[in-house]
C-alpha positions in Angstrom: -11.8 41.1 -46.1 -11.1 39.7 -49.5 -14.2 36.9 -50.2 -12.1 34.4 -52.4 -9.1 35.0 -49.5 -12.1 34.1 -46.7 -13.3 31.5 -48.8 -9.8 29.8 -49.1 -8.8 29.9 -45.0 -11.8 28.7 -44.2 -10.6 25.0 -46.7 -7.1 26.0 -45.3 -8.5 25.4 -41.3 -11.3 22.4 -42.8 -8.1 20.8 -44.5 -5.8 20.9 -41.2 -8.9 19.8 -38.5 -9.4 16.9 -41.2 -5.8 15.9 -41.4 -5.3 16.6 -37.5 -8.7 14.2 -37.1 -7.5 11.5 -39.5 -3.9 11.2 -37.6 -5.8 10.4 -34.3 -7.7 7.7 -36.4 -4.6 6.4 -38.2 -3.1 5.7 -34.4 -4.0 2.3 -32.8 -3.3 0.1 -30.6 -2.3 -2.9 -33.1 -1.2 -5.7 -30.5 -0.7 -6.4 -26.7 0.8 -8.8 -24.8 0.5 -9.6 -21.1 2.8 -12.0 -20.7 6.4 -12.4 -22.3 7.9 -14.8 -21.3 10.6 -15.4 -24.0 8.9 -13.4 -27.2 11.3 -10.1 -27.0 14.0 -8.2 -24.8 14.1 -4.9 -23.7 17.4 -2.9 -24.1 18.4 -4.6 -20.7 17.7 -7.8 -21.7 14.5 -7.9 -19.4 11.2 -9.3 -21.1 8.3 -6.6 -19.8 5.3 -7.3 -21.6 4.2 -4.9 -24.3 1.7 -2.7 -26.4 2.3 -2.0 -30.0 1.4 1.1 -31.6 0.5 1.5 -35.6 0.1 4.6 -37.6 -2.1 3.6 -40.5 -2.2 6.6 -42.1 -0.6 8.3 -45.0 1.0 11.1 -43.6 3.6 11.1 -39.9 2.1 11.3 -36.7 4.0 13.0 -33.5 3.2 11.2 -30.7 3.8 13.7 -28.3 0.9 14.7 -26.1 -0.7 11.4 -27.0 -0.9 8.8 -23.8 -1.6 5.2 -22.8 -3.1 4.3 -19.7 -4.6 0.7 -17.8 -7.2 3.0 -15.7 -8.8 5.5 -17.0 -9.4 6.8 -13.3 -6.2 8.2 -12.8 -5.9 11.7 -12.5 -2.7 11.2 -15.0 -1.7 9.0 -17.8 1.8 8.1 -19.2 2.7 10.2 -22.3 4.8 10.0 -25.5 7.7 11.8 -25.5 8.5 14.2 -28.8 8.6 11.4 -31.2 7.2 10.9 -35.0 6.0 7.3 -36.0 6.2 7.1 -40.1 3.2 6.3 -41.8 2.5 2.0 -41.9 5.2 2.1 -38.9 5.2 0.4 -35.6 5.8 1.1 -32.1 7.0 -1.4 -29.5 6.3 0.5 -26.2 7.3 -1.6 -23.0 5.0 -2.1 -20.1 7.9 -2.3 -17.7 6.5 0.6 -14.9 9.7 1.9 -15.0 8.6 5.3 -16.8 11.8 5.6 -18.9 13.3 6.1 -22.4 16.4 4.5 -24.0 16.9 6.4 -27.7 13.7 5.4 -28.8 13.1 2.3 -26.6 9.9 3.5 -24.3 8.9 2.4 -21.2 5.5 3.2 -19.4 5.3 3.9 -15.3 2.6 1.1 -15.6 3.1 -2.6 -15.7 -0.2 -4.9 -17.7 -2.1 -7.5 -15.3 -3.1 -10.6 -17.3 -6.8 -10.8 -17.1 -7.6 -7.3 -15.0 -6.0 -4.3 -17.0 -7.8 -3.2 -20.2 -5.2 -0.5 -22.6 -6.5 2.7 -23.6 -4.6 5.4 -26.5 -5.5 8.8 -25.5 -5.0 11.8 -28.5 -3.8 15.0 -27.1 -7.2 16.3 -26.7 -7.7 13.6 -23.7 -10.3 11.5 -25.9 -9.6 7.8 -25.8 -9.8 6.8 -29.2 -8.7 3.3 -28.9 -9.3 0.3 -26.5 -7.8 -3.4 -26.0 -10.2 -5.0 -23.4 -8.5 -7.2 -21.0 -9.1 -11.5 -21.9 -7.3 -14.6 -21.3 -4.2 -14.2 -23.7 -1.8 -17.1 -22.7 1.9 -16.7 -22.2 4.4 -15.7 -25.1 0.9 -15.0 -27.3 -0.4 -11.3 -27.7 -3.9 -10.1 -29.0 -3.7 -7.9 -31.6 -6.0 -6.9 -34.7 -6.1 -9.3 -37.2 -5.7 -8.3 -39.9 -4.3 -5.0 -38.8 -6.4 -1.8 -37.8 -9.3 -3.6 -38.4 -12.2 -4.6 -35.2 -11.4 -8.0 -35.4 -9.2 -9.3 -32.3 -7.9 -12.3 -32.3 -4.9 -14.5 -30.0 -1.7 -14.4 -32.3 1.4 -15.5 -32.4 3.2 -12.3 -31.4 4.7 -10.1 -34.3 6.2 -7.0 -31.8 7.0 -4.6 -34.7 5.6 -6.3 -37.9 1.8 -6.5 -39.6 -0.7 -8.9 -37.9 -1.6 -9.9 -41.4 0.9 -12.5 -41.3 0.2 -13.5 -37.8 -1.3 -17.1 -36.9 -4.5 -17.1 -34.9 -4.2 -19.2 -31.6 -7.3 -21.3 -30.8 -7.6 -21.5 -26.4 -10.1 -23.4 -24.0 -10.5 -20.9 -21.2 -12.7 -22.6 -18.7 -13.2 -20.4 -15.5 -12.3 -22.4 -12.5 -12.5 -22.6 -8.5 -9.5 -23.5 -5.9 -10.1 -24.9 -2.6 -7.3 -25.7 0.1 -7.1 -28.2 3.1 -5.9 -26.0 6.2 -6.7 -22.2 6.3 -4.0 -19.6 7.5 -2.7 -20.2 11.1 -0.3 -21.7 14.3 0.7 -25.3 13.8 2.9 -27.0 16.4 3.8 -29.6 14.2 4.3 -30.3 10.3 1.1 -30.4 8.1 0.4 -31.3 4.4 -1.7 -28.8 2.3 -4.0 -30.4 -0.4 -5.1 -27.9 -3.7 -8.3 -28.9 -5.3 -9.7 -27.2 -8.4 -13.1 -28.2 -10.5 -11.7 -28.8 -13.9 -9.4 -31.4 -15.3 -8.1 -29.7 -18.3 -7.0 -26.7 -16.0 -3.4 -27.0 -13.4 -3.1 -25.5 -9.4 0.2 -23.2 -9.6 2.0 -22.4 -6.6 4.6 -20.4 -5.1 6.6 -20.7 -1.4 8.5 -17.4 -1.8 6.0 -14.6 -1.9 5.8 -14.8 -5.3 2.2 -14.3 -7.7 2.0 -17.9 -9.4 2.2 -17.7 -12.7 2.9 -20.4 -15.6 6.8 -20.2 -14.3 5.4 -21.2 -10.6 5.6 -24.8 -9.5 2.9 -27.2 -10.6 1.1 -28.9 -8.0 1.2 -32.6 -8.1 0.9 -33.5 -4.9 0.2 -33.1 -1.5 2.5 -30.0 -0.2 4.2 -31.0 2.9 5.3 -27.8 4.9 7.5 -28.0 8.3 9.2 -25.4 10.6 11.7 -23.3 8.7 12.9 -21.5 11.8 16.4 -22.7 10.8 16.0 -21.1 7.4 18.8 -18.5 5.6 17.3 -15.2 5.4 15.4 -14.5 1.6 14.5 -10.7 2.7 15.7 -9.5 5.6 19.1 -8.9 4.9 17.4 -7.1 1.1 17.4 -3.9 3.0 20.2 -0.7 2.5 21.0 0.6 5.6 24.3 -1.6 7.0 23.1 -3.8 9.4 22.2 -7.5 8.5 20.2 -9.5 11.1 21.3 -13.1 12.0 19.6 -15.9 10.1 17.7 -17.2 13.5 14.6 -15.0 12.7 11.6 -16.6 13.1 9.9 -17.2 9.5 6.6 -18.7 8.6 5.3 -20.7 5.5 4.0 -18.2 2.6 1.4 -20.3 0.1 0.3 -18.6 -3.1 -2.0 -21.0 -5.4 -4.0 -20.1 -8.2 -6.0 -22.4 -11.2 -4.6 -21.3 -14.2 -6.7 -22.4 -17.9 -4.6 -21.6 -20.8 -1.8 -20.1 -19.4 -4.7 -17.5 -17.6 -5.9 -17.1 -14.2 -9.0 -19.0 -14.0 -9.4 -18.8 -10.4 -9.1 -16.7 -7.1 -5.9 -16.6 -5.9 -5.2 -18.3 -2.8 -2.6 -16.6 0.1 -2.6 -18.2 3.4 0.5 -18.0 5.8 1.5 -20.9 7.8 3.2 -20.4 11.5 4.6 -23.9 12.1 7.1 -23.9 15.4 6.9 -26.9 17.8 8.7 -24.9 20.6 6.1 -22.3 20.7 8.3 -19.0 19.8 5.8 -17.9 17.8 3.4 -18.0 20.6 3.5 -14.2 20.9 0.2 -13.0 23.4 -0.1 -10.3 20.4 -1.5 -9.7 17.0 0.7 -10.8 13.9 0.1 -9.1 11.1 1.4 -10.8 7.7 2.0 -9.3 4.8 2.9 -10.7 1.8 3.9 -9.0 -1.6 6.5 -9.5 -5.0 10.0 -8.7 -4.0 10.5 -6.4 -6.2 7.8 -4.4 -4.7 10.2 -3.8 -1.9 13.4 -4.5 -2.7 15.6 -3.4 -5.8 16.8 -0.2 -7.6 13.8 1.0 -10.1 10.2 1.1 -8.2 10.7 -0.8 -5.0 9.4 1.1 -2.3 11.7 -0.2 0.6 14.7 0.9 0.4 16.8 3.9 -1.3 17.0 2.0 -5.0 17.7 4.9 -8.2 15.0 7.3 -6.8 15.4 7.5 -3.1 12.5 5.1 -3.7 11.8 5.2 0.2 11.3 8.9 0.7 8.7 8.7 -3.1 4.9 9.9 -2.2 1.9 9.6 -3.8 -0.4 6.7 -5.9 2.3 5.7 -7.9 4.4 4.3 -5.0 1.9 1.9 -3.7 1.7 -1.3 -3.6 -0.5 -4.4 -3.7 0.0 -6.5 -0.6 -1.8 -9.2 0.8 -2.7 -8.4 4.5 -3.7 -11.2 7.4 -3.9 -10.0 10.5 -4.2 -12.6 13.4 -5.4 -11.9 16.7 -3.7 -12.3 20.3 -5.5 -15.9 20.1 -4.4 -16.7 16.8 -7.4 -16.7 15.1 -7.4 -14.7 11.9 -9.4 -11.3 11.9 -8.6 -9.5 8.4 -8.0 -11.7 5.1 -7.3 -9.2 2.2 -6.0 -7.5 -0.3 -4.8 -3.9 0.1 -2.3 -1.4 -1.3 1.2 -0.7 0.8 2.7 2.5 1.3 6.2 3.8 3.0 4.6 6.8 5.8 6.4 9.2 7.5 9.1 12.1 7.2 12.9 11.3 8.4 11.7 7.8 9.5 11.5 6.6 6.1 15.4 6.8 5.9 15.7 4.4 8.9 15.8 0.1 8.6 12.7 -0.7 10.0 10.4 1.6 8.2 6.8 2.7 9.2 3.8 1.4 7.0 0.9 2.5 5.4 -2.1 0.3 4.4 -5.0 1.3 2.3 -8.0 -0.5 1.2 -9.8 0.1 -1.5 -12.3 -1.3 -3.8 -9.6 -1.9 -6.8 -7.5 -4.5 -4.2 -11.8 -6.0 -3.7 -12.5 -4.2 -0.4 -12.9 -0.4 0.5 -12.6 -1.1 3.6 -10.5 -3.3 6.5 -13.6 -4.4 8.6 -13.1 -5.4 12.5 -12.9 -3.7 16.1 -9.1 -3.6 16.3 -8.6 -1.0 18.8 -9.5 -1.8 22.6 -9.2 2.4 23.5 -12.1 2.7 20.8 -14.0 -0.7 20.6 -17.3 1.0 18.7 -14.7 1.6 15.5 -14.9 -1.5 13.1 -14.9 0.1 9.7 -11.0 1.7 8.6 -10.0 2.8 4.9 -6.4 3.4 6.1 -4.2 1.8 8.8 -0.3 2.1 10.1 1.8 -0.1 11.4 4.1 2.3 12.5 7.8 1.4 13.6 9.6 1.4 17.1 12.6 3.5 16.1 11.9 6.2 18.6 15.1 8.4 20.0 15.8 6.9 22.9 14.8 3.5 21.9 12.8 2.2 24.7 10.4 1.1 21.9 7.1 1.5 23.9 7.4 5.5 24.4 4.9 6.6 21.1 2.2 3.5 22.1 2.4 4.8 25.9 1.8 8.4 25.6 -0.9 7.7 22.8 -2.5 5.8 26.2 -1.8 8.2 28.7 -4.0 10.7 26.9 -6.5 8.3 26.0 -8.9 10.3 28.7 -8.1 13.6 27.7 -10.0 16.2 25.2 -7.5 14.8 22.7 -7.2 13.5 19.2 -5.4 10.2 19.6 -4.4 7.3 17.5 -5.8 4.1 19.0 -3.2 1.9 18.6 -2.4 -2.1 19.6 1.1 -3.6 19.4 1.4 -6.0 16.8 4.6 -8.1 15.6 5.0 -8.2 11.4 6.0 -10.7 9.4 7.0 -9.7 5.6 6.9 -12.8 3.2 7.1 -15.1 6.0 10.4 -13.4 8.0 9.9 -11.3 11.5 9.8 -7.4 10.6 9.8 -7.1 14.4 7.5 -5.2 16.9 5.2 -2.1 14.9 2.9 -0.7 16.9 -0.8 -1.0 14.3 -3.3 2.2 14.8 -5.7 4.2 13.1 -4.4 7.0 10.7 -5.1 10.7 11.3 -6.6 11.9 7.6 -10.0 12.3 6.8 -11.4 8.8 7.2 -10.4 9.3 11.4 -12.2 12.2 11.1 -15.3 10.6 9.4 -15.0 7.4 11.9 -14.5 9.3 15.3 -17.0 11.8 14.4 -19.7 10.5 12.6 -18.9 12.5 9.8 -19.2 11.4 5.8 -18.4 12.8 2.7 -17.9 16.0 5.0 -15.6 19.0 3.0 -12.5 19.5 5.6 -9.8 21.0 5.8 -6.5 19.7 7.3 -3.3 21.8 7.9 0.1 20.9 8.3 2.8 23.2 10.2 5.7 22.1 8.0 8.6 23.9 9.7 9.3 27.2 7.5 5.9 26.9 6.2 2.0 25.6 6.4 1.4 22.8 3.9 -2.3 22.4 2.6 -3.3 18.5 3.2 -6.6 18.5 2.6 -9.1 21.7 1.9 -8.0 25.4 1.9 -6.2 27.7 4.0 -8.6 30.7 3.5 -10.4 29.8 7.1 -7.2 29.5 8.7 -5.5 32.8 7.7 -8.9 34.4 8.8 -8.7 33.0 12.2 -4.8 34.1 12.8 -5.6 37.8 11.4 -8.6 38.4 13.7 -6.8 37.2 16.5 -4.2 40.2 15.7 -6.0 42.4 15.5 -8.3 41.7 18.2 -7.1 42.7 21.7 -6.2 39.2 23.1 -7.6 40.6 26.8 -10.9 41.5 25.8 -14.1 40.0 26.1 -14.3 40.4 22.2 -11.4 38.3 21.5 -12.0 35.6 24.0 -15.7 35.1 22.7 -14.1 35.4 18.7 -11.7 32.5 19.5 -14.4 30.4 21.4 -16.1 30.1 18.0 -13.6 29.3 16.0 -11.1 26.8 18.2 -12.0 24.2 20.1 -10.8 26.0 23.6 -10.7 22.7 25.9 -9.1 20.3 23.2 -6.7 22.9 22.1 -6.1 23.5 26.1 -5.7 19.9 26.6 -3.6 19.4 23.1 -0.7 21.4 24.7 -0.9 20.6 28.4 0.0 17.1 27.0 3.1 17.9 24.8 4.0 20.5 26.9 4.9 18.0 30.0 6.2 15.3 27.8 8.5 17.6 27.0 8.1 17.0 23.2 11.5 18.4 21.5 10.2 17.8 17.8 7.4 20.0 18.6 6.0 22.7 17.6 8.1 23.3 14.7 7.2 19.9 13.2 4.8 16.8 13.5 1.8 19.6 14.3 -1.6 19.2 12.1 -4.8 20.9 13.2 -8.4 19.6 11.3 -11.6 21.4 11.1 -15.1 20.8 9.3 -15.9 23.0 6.6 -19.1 24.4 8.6 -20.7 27.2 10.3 -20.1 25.4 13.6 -16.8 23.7 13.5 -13.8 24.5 15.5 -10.4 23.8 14.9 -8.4 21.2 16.4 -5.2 19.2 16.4 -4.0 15.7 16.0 -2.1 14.4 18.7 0.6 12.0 16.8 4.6 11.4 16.6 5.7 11.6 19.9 9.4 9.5 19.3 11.3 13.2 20.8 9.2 12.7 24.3 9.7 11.6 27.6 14.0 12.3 27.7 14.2 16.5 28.3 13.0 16.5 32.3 13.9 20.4 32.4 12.4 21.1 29.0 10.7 24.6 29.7 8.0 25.6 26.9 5.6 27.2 29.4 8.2 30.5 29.7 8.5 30.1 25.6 5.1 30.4 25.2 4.4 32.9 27.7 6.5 35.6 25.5 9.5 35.4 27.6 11.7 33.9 25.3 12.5 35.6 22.6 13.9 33.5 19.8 11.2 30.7 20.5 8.9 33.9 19.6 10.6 34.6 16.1 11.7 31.4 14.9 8.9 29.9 13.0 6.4 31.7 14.5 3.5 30.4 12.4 4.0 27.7 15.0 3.9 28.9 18.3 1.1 32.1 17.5 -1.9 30.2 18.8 -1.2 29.6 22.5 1.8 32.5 22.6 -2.2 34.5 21.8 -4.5 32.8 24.0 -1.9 33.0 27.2 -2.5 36.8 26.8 -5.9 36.5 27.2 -6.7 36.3 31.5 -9.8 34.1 30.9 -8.0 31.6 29.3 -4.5 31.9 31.1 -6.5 30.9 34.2 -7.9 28.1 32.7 -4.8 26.9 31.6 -2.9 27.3 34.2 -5.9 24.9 36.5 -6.3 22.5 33.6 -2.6 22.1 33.6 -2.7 21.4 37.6 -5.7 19.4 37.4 -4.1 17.1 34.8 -0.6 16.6 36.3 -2.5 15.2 40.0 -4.1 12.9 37.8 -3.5 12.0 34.1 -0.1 13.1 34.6 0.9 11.9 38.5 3.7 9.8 38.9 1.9 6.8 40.6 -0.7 6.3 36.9 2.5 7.3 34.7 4.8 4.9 36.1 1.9 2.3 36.5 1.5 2.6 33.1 5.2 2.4 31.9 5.8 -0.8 34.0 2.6 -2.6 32.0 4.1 -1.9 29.1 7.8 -3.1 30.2 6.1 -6.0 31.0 4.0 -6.5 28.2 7.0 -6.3 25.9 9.5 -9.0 27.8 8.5 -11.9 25.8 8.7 -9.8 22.5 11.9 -7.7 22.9 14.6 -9.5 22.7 13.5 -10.9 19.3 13.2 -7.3 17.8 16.2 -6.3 18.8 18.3 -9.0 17.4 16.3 -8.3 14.2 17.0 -4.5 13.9 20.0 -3.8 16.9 18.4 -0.9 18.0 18.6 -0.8 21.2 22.1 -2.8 20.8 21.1 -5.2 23.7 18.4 -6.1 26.0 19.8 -4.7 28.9 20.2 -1.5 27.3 16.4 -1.1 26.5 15.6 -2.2 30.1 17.9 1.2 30.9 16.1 3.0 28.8 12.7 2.3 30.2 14.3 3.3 33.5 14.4 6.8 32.1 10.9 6.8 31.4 10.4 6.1 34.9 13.0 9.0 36.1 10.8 11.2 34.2 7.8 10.2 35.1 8.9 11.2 39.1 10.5 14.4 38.5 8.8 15.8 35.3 6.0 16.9 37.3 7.7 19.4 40.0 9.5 20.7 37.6 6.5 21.6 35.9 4.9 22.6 38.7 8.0 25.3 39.1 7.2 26.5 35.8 3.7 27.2 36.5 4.9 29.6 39.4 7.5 30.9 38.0 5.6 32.2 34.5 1.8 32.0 36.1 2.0 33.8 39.1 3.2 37.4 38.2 0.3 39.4 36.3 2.9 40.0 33.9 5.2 39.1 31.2 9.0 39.6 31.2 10.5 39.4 27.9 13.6 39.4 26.2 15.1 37.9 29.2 18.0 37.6 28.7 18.3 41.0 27.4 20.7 43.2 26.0 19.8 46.8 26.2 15.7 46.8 26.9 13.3 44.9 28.7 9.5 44.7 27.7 6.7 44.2 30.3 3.3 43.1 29.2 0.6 43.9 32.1 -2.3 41.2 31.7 -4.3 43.6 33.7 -3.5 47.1 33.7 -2.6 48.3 37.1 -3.5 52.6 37.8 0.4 52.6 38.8 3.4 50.5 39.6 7.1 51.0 39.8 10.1 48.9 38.7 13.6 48.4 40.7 17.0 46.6 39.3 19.3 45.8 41.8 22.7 43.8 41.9 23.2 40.3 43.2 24.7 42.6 46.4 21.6 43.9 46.7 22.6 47.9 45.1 19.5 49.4 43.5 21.0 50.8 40.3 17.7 51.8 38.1 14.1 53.0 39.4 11.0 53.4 36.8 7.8 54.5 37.6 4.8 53.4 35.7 1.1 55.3 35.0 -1.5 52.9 33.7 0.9 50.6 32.3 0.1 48.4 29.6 3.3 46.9 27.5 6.3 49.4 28.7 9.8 49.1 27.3 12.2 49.9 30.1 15.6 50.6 28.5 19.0 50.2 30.4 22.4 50.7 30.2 23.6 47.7 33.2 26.9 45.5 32.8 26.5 42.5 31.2 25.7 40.0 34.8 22.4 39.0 37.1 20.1 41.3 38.3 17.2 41.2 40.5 13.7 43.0 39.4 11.2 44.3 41.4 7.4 45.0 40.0 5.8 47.3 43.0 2.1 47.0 42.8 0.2 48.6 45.3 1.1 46.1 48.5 2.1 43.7 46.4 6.2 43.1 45.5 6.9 40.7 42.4 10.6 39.4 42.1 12.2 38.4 39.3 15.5 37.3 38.2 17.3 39.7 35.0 19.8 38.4 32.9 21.9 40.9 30.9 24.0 39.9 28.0 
């Protein structure tokens, strides 16, 4: 290569890292504000606080691939779209969380809390190479560099747009604070008056009734706050939700407090949230936990980021960190006494349900809302748990509406080798208005796992059959697809594949697993609401979570057994990711027998009549008081006689489920063989569990004609083809002395 040519790209490439390096340097973050109030409008006339962005340099900068984030621990960070800021030009990008652009109006998918959220200005190559740390800056005032680009921050009067240099410096008093209050959270049979003390007399108490975060727009307390039933009340939220029905203003409500000391326009204190029940008839005298949660209302309700209804995004059915929400969570126990006093994130959980009015909830603690952790023994079925990172409060809007069936088979099972949800019925208030009956329980991710097993900081895996597909949760699949092809190519009679499978699956929980959702008749099972867990270990076996059991309890004659014993054909082929497990283990003999006693065992006694019906009736009774309340709040059932029909049905299946269950046991466990396709077409197949030395098969009509013989050496699958009438047939399986009789459909 020519020397002066190699001498002159290596300057060319020095010349372009040094241009590329001073661009980064050239972009700041020039000024912030936190809270405006009145200084500037958005394109819709809204006033979302700010962050300005300055190119110092002499040359353009294209923003694109550069980002702007208030937490660096994020796995991702807003970014510029394809834009190019002129040198000694500003940038007026809009902290509204709405993650839009208007021409070249920007707006981040992250909103700026006063006092908490530091900015950072990321360059393409992920280095932050700017900071604003997070200080008092009062209302309508920014912080910026003063003069611009320089080290130097200062409180302005905001410029949005324009130099610093020009900008007046803005003297404050901060002057950290304390806030006390006269009655804690609670039941009140009569009307009480709430006092607000603080330390300072420079700073002022802020307060909001509605839900609301105080803020320099909240009321100013003066004096004492007098607060009295407000029963009688309008609806404020209730009647916020998309799906048609409005509930009737006589709702019970509550009395939502926020206070806060604010110095300079700034927090300067903890926030106080406190929920006052105030009823002298006693309604709210419920004999169960409340739970009260208490959030903005645009957290929940409107079109851009609310989580609670359908809004511009089908906001409800949105997943992930970016659609939760801080929530203030009290929950009060059965006494009235309050339990759990905290802040926590709030998310929409579920599949279809999320579509429905009363929605299912998700709760999360974590150390960025001040605790990691909600910390008390909720659960009576599991009384040594006290620590949770996640928690539901899952809705009642089961099929058949009886509202009790999800919390009562989670109960029934309680005994068995299963992974349950402890759960506890709990009535929820959201900013002070009933949210009606939600039954509270653990959640089945990894912290279950950790908490019912002793396990932490374990590496697991968690699958999800998700219909046409499995969906990764947690993990890898690797161990999973291992399992399934061994098992085969494994001959599922043999001592080989019975002792293969006892390593790798939990045999009696699995057993146990579908003995229970095949009598409860499950019909949203197994093509959906199945997840199966494991530890990643040389000793861990697979299992399932028991969960979502709203499609139970209706289908009496339901018949799974014959699907999964390979006699029915399209249960075999559709989805059959979903059904391989047990369709595998029934072939093995071992295990069919142990099914097929398990199953016996469990329907005399988890499953008999007298314990289920036992169990249904302290539930109806349990739920008098509380159900005619939640269904005047959400119509569904439409009346209280209604629901009292539909527990009936619980009770009609509770008496006959088990015969007919019994009948399916002898009809698909007796034979030492499998019938399938039945109905059939033009072949049968029969699958020998143990292989005879001979048999012989007869068809004969309904009039008792024998119309096809077959004889059979040492059988083990044999396909017997036919040419018979489309009708009902009879089958006999000759076996030495033994005659087995079975019924032929042909199509």
């Amino acid at each position: 290569m020519n020397k002066q040519f190699q001498i002159s790209s290596i300057i060319t490439l020095l010349l372009f890292a040094i241009t590329i390096s001073a661009e980064s340097q050239a972009v700041v973050i020039n000024e912030v504000q936190y809270s405006n109030q009145n200084t500037i409008r958005d394109s819709e006339n809204n006033t979302p606080d700010w962050i300005e962005i300055l190119n110092s340099g002499e040359v353009p900068t294209n923003l694109k691939g550069y980002q702007l984030t208030d937490d660096t621990s994020k796995s991702d960070y807003w970014s510029f779209p394809d834009y190019r800021l002129q040198p000694d030009s500003f940038l007026v990008v809009f902290a509204s969380g709405k993650n839009e652009q208007y021409g070249d109006e920007f707006h981040t998918d992250f909103l700026l809390r006063l006092m908490k959220d530091p900015v950072y200005l990321i360059e393409p190559s992920g280095k932050i190479i700017d900071m604003i740390e997070n200080q008092c800056v009062p209302p309508d005032k920014s912080i910026g560099r003063w003069p611009d680009t320089s080290d130097h921050l200062e409180i302005l009067t905001p410029t949005p747009g324009f130099s610093n240099n020009s900008a007046q410096a803005v003297e404050i008093n901060f002057q950290a604070d304390t806030i006390g209050v006269s009655h804690q959270s609670g039941f009140f049979s009569e009307p009480i008056s709430i006092g607000l003390f603080n330390k300072h007399l420079n700073n002022n108490i802020y307060y909001t009734l509605n839900g609301e975060k105080p803020d320099i727009g909240a009321l100013l307390y003066e004096n004492l706050l007098s607060l009295d039933d407000i029963n009688q009340n309008k609806n404020r939220f209730a009647n916020l939700t998309d799906t048609g029905y409005k509930p009737g203003d006589l709702i019970s409500k509550a009395n939502i407090l926020r206070a806060i000391v604010l110095s300079e326009g700034c927090p300067a204190s903890e926030e106080i949230i406190n929920t006052y029940f105030i009823d002298g008839n006693r309604n709210l005298d419920y004999q169960f936990p409340v739970v009260s949660l208490i959030t903005a209302k645009d957290n929940l309700f409107g079109k851009e980021t609310r989580i609670y209804v359908k809004g511009s995004h089908d906001n409800y059915t949105q997943r992930g960190k970016e659609w939760e929400r801080p929530v203030h969570l009290e929950i009060f126990n059965a006494n009235g006494i309050q339990i759990i006093d905290q802040d926590a994130g709030l998310r929409i959980h579920g599949s279809a349900s999320r579509a429905g009015a009363q929605k299912s909830l998700r709760l999360y603690a974590r150390e960025e809302y001040g605790k990691d952790t909600f910390e008390y023994p909720l659960f009576t079925q599991k009384p040594s748990l006290d620590r949770f990172k996640t928690l539901l409060l899952r809705s009642k809007r089961g099929w058949t509406r009886t509202l009790i069936k999800d919390e009562l088979c989670h109960n029934l099972v309680q005994d068995m080798n299963i992974d349950y949800s402890a759960t506890q019925t709990a009535i929820v208030f959201i900013n002070g208005e009933y949210w009606g009956i939600h039954s509270l329980r653990e959640r089945q991710d990894r912290g279950y796992i950790e908490n019912n097993y002793g396990l932490t900081d374990a590496e697991v895996e968690i699958l999800d059959y998700e219909r046409d597909q499995i969906q990764v949760k947690e993990g890898t699949i690797d161990g999973y697809n291992e399992l399934i092809e061994n098992m085969e190519n494994l001959d599922a009679r043999s001592e080989e594949y019975y002792s293969y499978v006892d390593e790798k699956i939990d045999l009696a929980s699995i057993m146990d697993y579908f003995i229970a959702e095949i009598y409860l008749a499950n019909s949203d099972f197994p093509f959906n609401n199945v997840e199966l867990w494991r530890v990643c270990n040389d000793t861990s076996k697979w299992r399932f979570f028991f969960f979502d059991l709203d499609g139970t309890m209706y289908r009496i004659n339901q018949n799974q057994l014959s699907q999964y014993n390979n006699t029915h054909i399209e249960f075999q082929n559709s989805r059959e990711h979903t059904t391989f497990l047990l369709r595998s283990l029934l072939q093995n003999p071992e295990y069919r027998n142990r099914f097929r006693s398990q199953f016996i065992y469990h329907l005399n006694t988890t499953f008999s009549p007298g314990r289920v019906i036992d169990m249904i009736n302290e539930f109806e009774q349990k739920y008098r008081p509380i159900a005619s309340e939640h269904i005047y709040r959400w119509n569904k059932p439409v009346d209280y006689n209604k629901w009292i029909h539909n527990i009936e049905t619980l009770r009609l299946f509770a008496i006959q489920r088990p015969q007919v269950i019994f009948d399916q046991i002898s009809e698909n466990f007796s034979d030492p063989f499998v019938l399938f396709p039945n109905p059939s077409k033009d072949y049968i197949n029969l699958d020998f569990f143990e292989i005879p030395e001979n048999a012989q098969v007869k068809i004969f009509t309904m009039n008792g004609q024998l119309v096809q013989t077959q004889n059979l050496s040492s059988p083990d699958r044999v396909t017997i083809h036919h040419v018979l009438k489309p009708g009902v047939y009879f089958m006999q399986v000759v076996m030495g002395p033994n005659i087995y009789t079975r019924k032929l459909i042909v199509q």
